[in-house]
C-alpha positions in Angstrom: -21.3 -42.9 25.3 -24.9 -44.4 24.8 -25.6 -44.1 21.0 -28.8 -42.4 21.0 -31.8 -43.1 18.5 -32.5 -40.8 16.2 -36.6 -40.7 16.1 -38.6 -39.0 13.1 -42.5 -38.9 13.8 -44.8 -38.9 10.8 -46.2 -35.4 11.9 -42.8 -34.2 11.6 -41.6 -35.5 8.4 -45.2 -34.4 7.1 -44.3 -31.2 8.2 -41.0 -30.3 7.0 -41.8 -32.3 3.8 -44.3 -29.2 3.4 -41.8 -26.7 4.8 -39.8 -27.8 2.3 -42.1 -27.8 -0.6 -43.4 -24.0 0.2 -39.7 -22.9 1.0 -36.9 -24.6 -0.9 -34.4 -22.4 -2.0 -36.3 -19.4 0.0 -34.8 -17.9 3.1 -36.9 -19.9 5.4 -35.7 -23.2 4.7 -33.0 -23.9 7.3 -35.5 -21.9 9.8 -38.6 -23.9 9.2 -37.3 -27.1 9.1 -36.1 -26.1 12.3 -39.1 -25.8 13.9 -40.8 -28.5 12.0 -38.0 -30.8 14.1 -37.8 -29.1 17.2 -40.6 -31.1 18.7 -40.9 -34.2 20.3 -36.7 -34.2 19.8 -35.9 -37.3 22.1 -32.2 -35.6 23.3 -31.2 -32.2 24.5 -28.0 -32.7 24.4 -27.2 -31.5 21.2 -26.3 -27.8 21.5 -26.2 -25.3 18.8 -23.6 -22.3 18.2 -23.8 -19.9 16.2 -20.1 -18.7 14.4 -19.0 -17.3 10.9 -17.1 -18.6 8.4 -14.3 -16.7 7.1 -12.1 -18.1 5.1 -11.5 -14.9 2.4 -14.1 -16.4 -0.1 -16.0 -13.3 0.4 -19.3 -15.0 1.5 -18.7 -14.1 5.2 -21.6 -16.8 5.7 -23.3 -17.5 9.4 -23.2 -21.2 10.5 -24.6 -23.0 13.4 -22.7 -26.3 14.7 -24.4 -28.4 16.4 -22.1 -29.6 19.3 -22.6 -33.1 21.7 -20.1 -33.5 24.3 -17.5 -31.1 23.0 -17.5 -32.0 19.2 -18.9 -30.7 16.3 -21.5 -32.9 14.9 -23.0 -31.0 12.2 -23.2 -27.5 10.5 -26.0 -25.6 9.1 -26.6 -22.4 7.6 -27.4 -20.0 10.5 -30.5 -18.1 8.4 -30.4 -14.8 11.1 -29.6 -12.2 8.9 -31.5 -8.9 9.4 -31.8 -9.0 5.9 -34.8 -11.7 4.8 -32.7 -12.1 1.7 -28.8 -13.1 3.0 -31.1 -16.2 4.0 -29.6 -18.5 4.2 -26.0 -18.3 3.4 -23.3 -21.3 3.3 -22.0 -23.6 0.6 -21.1 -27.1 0.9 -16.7 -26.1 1.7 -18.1 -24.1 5.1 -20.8 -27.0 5.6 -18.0 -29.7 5.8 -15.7 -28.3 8.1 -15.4 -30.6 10.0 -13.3 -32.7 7.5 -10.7 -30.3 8.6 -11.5 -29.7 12.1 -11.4 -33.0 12.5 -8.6 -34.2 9.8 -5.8 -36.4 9.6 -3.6 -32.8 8.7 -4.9 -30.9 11.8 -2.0 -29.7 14.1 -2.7 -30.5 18.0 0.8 -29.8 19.2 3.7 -27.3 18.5 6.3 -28.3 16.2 9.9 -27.9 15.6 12.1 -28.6 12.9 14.3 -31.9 13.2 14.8 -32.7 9.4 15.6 -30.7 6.5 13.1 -27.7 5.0 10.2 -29.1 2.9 10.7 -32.7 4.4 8.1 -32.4 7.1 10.3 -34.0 10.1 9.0 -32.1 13.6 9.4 -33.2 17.0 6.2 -32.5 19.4 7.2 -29.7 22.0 5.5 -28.4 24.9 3.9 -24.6 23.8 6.7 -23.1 26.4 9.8 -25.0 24.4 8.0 -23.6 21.6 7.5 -20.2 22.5 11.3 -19.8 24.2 13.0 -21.0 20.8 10.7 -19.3 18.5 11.4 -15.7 20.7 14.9 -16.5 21.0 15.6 -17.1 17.5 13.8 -13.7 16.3 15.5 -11.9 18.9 19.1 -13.1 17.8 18.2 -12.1 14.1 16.2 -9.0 15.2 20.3 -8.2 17.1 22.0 -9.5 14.2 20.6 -7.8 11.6 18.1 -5.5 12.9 13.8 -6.0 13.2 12.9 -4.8 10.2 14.8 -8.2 8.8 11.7 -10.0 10.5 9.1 -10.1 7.7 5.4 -11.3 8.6 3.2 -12.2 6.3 -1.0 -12.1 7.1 -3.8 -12.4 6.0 -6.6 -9.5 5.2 -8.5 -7.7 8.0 -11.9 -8.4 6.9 -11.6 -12.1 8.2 -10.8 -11.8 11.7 -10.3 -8.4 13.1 -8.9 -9.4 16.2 -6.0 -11.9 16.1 -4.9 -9.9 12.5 -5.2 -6.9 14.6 -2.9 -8.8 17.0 -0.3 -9.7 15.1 -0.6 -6.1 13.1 0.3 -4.8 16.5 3.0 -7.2 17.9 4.4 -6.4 14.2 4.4 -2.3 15.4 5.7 -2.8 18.5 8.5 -5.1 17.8 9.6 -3.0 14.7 9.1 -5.7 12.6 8.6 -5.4 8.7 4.5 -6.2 7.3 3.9 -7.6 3.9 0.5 -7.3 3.0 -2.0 -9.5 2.4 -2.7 -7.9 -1.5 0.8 -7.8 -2.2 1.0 -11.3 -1.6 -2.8 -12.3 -3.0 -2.2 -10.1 -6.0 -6.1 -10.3 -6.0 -7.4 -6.3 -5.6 -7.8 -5.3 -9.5 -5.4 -2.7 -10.1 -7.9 -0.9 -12.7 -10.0 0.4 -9.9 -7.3 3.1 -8.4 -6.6 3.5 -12.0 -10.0 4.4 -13.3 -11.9 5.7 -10.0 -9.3 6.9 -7.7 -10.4 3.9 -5.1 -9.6 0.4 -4.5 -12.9 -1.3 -5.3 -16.7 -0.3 -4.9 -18.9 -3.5 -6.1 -22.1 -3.6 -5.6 -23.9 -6.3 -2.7 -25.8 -9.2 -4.4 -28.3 -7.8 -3.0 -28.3 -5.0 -5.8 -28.5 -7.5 -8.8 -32.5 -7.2 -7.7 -32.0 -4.0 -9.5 -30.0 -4.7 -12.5 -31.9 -4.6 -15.9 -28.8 -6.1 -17.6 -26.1 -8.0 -16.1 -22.8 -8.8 -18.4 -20.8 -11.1 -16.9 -17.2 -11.5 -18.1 -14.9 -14.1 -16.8 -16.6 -15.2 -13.8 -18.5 -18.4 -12.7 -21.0 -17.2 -10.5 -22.9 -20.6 -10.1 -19.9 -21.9 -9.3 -17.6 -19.8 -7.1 -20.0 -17.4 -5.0 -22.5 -19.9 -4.4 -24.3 -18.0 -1.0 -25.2 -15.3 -3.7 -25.8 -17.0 -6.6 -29.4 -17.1 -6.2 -29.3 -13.1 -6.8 -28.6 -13.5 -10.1 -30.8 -16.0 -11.1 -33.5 -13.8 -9.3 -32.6 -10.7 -11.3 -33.1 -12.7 -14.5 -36.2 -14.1 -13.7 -37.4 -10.7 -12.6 -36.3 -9.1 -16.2 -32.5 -8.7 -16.2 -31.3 -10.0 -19.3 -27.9 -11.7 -18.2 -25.1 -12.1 -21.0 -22.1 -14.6 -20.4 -19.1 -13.6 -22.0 -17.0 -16.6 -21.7 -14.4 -19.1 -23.5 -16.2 -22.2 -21.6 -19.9 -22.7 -21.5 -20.0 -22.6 -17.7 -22.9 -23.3 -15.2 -23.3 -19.4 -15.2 -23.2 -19.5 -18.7 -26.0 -22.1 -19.0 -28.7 -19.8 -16.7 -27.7 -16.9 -19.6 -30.2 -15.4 -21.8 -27.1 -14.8 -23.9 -23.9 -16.5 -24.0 -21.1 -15.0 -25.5 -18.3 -17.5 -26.8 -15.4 -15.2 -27.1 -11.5 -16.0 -28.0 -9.6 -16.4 -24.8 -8.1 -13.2 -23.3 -9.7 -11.0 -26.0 -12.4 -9.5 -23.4 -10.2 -6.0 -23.8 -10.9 -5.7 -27.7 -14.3 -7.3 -27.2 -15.1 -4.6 -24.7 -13.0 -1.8 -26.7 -15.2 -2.8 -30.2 -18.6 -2.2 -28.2 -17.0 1.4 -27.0 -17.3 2.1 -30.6 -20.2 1.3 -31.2 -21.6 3.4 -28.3 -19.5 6.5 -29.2 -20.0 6.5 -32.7 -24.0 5.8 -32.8 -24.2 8.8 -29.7 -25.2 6.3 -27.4 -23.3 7.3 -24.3 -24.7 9.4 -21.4 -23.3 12.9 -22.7 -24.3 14.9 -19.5 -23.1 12.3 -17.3 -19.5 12.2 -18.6 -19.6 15.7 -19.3 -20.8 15.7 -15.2 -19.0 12.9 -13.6 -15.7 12.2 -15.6 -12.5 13.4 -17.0 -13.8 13.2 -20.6 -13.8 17.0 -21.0 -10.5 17.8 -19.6 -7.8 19.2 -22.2 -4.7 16.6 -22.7 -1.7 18.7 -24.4 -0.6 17.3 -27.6 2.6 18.0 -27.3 3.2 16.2 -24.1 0.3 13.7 -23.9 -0.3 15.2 -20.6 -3.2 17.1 -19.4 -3.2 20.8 -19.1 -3.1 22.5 -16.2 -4.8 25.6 -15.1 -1.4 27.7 -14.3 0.2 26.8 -17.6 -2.7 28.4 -19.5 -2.1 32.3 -20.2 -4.7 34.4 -18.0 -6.0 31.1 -16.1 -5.0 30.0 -12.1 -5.9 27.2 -9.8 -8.5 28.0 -7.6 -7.3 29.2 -4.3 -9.6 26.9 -2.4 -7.8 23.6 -4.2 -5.6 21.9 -2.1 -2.2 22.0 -2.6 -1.7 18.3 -3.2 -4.6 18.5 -5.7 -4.1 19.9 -9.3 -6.8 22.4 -11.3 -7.4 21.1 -15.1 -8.8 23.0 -17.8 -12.0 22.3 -20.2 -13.4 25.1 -22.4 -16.8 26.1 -23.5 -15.6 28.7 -25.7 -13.4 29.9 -22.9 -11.0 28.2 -20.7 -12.5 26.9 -17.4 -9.8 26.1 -13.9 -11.9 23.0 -13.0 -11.7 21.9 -9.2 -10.8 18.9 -8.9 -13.1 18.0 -5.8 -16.4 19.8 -7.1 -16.0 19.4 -11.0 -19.1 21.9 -11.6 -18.4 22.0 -15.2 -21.2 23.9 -17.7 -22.9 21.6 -19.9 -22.0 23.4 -22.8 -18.7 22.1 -22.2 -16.7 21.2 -25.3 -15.5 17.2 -25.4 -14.4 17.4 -29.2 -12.4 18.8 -31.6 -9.0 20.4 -31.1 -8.2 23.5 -29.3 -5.5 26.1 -29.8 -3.9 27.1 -26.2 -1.4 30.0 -25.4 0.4 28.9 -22.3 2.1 31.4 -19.9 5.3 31.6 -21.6 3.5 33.1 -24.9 4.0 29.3 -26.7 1.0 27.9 -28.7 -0.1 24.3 -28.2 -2.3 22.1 -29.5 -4.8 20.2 -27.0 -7.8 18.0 -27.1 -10.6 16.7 -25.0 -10.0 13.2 -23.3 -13.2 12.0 -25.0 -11.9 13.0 -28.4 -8.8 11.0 -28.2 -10.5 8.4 -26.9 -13.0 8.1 -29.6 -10.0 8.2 -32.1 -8.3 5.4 -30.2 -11.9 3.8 -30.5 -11.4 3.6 -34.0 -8.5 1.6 -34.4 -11.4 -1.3 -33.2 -13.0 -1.9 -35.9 -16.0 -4.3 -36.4 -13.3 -6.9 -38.7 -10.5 -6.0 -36.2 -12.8 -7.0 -33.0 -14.5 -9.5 -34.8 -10.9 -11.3 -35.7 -9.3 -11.0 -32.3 -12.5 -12.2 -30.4 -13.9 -14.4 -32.8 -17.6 -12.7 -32.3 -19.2 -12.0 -35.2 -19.6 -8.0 -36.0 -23.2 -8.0 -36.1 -23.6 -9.3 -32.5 -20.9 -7.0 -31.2 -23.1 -3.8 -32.7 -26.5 -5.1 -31.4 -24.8 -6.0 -27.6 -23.1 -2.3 -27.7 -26.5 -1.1 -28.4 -28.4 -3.1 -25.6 -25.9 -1.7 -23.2 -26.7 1.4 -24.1 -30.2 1.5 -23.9 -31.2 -1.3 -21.1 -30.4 0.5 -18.3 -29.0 -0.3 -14.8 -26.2 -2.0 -16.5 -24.2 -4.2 -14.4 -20.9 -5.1 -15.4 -18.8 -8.2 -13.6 -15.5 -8.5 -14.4 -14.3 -12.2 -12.8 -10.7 -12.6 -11.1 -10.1 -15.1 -13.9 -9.6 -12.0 -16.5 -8.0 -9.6 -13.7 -5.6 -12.0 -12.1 -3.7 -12.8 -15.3 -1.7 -10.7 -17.9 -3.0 -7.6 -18.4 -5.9 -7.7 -15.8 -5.0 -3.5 -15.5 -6.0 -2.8 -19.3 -9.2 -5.6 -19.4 -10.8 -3.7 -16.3 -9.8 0.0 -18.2 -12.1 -1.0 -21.0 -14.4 -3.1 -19.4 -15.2 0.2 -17.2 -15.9 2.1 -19.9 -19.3 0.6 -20.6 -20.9 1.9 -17.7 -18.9 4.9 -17.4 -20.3 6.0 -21.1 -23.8 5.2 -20.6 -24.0 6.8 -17.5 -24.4 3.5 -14.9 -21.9 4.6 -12.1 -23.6 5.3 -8.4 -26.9 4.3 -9.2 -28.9 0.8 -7.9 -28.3 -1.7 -9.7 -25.4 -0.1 -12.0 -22.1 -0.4 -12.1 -18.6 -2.8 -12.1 -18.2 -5.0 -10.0 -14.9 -7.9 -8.9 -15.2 -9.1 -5.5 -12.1 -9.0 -4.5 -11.9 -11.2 -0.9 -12.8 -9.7 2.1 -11.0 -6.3 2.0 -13.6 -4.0 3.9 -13.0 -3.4 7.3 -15.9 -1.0 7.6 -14.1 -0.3 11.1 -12.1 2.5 12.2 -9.1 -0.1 13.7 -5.7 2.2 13.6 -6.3 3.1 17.6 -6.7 -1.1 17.9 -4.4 -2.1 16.0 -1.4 0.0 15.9 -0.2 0.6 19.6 0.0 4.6 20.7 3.7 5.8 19.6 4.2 3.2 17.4 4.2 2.7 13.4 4.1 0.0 10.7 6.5 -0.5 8.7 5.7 -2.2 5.0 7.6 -3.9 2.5 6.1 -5.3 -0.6 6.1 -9.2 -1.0 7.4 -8.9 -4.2 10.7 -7.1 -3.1 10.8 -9.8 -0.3 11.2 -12.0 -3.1 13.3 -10.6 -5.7 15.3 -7.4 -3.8 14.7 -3.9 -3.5 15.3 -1.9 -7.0 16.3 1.5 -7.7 13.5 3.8 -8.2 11.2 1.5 -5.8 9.1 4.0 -3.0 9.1 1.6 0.0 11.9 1.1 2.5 13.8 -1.7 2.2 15.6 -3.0 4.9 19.1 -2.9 5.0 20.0 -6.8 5.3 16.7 -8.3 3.7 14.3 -10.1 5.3 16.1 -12.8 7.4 13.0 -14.8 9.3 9.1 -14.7 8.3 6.7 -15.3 10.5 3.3 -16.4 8.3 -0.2 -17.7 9.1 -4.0 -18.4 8.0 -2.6 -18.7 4.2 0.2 -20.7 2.1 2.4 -18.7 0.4 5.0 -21.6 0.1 1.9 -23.1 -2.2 -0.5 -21.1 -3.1 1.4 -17.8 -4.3 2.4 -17.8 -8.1 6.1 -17.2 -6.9 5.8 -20.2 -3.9 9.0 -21.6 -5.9 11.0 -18.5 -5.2 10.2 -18.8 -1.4 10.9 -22.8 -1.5 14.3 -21.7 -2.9 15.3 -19.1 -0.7 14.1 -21.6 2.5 16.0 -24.3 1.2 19.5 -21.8 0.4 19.1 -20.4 4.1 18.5 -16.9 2.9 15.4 -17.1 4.8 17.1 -18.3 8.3 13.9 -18.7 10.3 10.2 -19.2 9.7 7.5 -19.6 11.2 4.2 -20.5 10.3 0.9 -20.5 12.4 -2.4 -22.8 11.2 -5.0 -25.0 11.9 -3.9 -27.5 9.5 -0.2 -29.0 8.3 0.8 -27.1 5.0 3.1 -26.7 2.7 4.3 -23.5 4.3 4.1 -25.5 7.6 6.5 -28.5 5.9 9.3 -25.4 4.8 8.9 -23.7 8.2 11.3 -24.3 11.8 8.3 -23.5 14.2 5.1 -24.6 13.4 3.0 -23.5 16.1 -1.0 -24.8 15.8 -3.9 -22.3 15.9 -7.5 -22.7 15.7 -10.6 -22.4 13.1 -13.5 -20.2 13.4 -15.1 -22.7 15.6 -12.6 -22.7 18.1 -12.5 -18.3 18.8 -13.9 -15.2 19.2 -13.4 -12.8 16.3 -15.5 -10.2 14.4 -15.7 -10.7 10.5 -16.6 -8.3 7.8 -17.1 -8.8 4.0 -18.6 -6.1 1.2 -20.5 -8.5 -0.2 -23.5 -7.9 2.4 -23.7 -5.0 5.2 -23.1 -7.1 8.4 -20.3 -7.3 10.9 -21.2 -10.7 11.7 -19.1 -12.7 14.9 -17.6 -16.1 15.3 -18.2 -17.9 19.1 -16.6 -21.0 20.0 -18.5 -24.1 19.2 -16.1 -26.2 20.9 -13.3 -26.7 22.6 -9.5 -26.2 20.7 -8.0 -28.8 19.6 -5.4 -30.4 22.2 -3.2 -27.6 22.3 -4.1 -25.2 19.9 -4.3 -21.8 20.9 -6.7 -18.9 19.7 -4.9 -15.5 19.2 -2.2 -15.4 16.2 0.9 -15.6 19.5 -0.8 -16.7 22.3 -0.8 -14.8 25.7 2.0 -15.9 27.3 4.6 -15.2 24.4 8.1 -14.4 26.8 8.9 -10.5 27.5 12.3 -9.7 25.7 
């Protein structure tokens, strides 16, 4: 191949030198240097395609490669969002690519297992070899000990619709057993169900535009969700005041207006201390949580539960509520069945103070508001008590509570350093309650926010993905691991899981138990595996069938992410590598 020149007039460097100057670090940038290039360009032969990537960062980012004769020669951020401001999106991982594409580790071939587990000794086999062991293996263990004993590990929805929606239904109509992608990430914050009764509602960068105070705990933003960082600097410089809570003084921490140098893992107290200070100087939102919350809900005293409508003498559940759905009571002076789908309470409601109930039976209880006991477990964290655990000084801790408070949209991020480790569930519980009592839930710019990976389908996909007559059948990762156990929910499969079949992840590394998995490889409890990638892993060194698949250059696939409102595509940029195939089990996988 001719090595062609590459020529740069001095109108065109003049121009993008200016582009550049009027647009760095603006949406326009990748666009106008575009243009300020496209003129005069000496070859043609450089194509551009536009794809996504997805790799579960969240970012969900459009790239263009630029493709000569077949092979990626660059990526660029695509900059063709609807949105002016998604523009452009892209960090430098996505950017360089095609260190992978390209790699020493990238699988061309199918591979089969000639050495021991974990030693990495394949022979090359042709896809059909491949494909006739790998069926005729699951279909002796599938007779042996039944499908459900074939476990398959994937990976979330959100970052390729199709070939997870492929493998989803192979999984139902096979009969085989589905670990989920969260059970085995561990990464959706489990306070979310807890508090809100849904898995996860942040708020698109987009919306930090609106915040007028962001705290930050536990998360690099600079660092780790670099297409939106920008946001946040943006929200500061348009008035936000941003406050770092963090061990570290981090990049994100250096852009702070306040940095908040707190004892490791003592973000719970920290958060619990400023509670106080809200409740006890009447700085909370009283008609919102009197509106939007459980706060004036009776909790029995006898029984730490809370009351429910038919236990209370005279009282009912609504006949309207559904039967799955229970009525709680409040009072304002009388005892009120509250629906618990339309809430409606008065806002004379009473959430203090201790109430005297008869109950059906004639007995007399005790009960209290939810906000009463919470302000006297509030008071347990006192300014020495917070101040000792947290190592931030009492003074601080009051005049942060009261900026909360008062500097409204608060927007509260709670980083997967704090929620991934011990006690992630109880962190997120108090951290919540700072917007939930100053009223900044469901408005712009207000709120919590984790972002969790690309959970969000935004799709209706059962019809696609789970085959007419058919169902799924899960089993948590964690019971794959360690056994079934006697009061767990899910169905356990009578002989275990006997082959997995993973892909587009490494458990056998990445996963906080990948030991347990080496182990039970390497003892033969596992008796087949297969793993499906791009590039040779750990998971690929452990498995029997390593079959190679393709990256989001190579495919067509549909991507979603909640971090900004587009369903955006990937195209093939160019051609798979050697024999790499583009669906999670190609085509011609054998019938039988």
């Amino acid at each position: 191949m001719q090595k062609r020149k590459f020529r740069f007039s001095r109108r065109q460097f003049l121009k993008a030198s200016a582009t550049a100057g009027a647009f760095l670090g603006t949406t326009g940038t990748v666009k106008f240097f575009r243009q300020a290039m496209a003129e005069d360009t000496p070859s043609k032969a450089l194509q551009y395609v536009r794809t996504t990537c997805s790799p579960n960062c969240t970012g969900a980012c459009g790239l263009v490669a630029g493709v000569e004769d077949g092979q990626i020669k660059t990526i660029i951020q695509a900059a063709d969002y609807p949105e002016p401001e998604y523009n452009p999106r892209g960090c430098l991982k996505g950017l360089s690519n095609m260190n992978l594409i390209y790699g020493p580790d990238r699988l061309k071939k199918p591979l089969i297992r000639t050495g021991e587990r974990g030693k990495g000794e394949f022979k090359e086999v042709p896809w059909e070899e491949a494909l006739d062991y790998t069926a005729g293996r699951l279909k002796e263990i599938a007779g042996k000990y039944g499908p459900e004993s074939v476990g398959v590990i994937f990976q979330v929805g959100g970052t390729g619709h199709v070939h997870k929606g492929a493998v989803i239904a192979l999984s139902a109509l096979a009969g085989w057993n589905l670990h989920h992608p969260y059970d085995q990430n561990g990464d959706l914050p489990m306070f979310w169900p807890m508090t809100f009764g849904v898995q996860t509602e942040e708020l698109e960068p987009l919306e930090w535009h609106n915040s007028r105070y962001v705290a930050v705990f536990g998360s690099n933003i600079l660092a780790t969700r670099l297409p939106d960082a920008h946001f946040l600097v943006e929200a500061r410089n348009r008035g936000a005041k941003l406050v770092v809570f963090d061990p570290n003084y981090s990049p994100t921490a250096a852009k702070a207006d306040d940095w908040i140098q707190l004892n490791s893992s003592s973000d719970a107290a920290l958060a619990l201390g400023l509670a106080r200070v809200i409740v006890e100087e009447k700085l909370y939102d009283e008609e919102f949580i009197k509106t939007f919350t459980d706060m004036p809900l009776l909790v029995r005293l006898d029984s730490g539960k809370r009351l429910k409508a038919e236990e209370v003498k005279g009282l009912a559940k609504p006949a309207e509520v559904p039967p799955y759905r229970e009525a709680f009571v409040a009072f304002n002076g009388q005892f009120i069945a509250v629906h618990p789908e339309k809430l409606e309470l008065p806002l004379d409601v009473i959430i203090e103070g201790e109430i005297e109930v008869e109950l059906t039976g004639g007995q007399r209880i005790k009960a209290k508001p939810v906000f009463q006991l919470l302000k006297e477990r509030l008071s347990t964290y006192t300014p020495e008590y917070v101040e000792q655990v947290t190592g931030v000084k009492r003074e601080r801790v009051a005049r942060l509570a009261r900026e909360m408070a008062t500097a409204k949209p608060l927007h509260v991020v709670y980083g997967a350093s704090n929620y991934q480790w011990y006690h992630g569930d109880l962190k997120g519980r108090a951290l919540a309650l700072l917007p939930v009592l100053t009223g900044n839930i469901g408005k712009p710019g207000a709120g919590i926010s984790t972002y969790a990976g690309q959970y969000r389908i935004r799709l209706k996909v059962g019809k696609w993905w789970i085959p007419e007559g058919t169902k799924l059948n899960w089993y948590p990762f964690l019971y794959m691991l360690h056994g079934p156990t006697e009061r767990m929910k899910a169905r356990a499969p009578k002989n275990g899981i006997k082959a997995l079949i993973t892909g587009w992840g490494n458990p056998f590394d990445q996963h906080n138990m990948a030991n347990r998995l080496r182990r039970m490889a390497e003892k033969g409890d596992l008796e087949f595996i297969v793993t499906m990638d791009f590039q040779m892993t750990t998971s690929g060194r452990y498995s029997d069938v390593v079959l190679p698949a393709v990256t989001w250059f190579e495919k067509t696939e549909l991507v979603t992410t909640p971090v900004h409102p587009c369903s955006c595509s990937s195209r093939p940029s160019s051609p798979c590598m050697k024999e790499s195939r583009s669906s999670g089990l190609p085509g011609n996988w054998p019938k039988g």
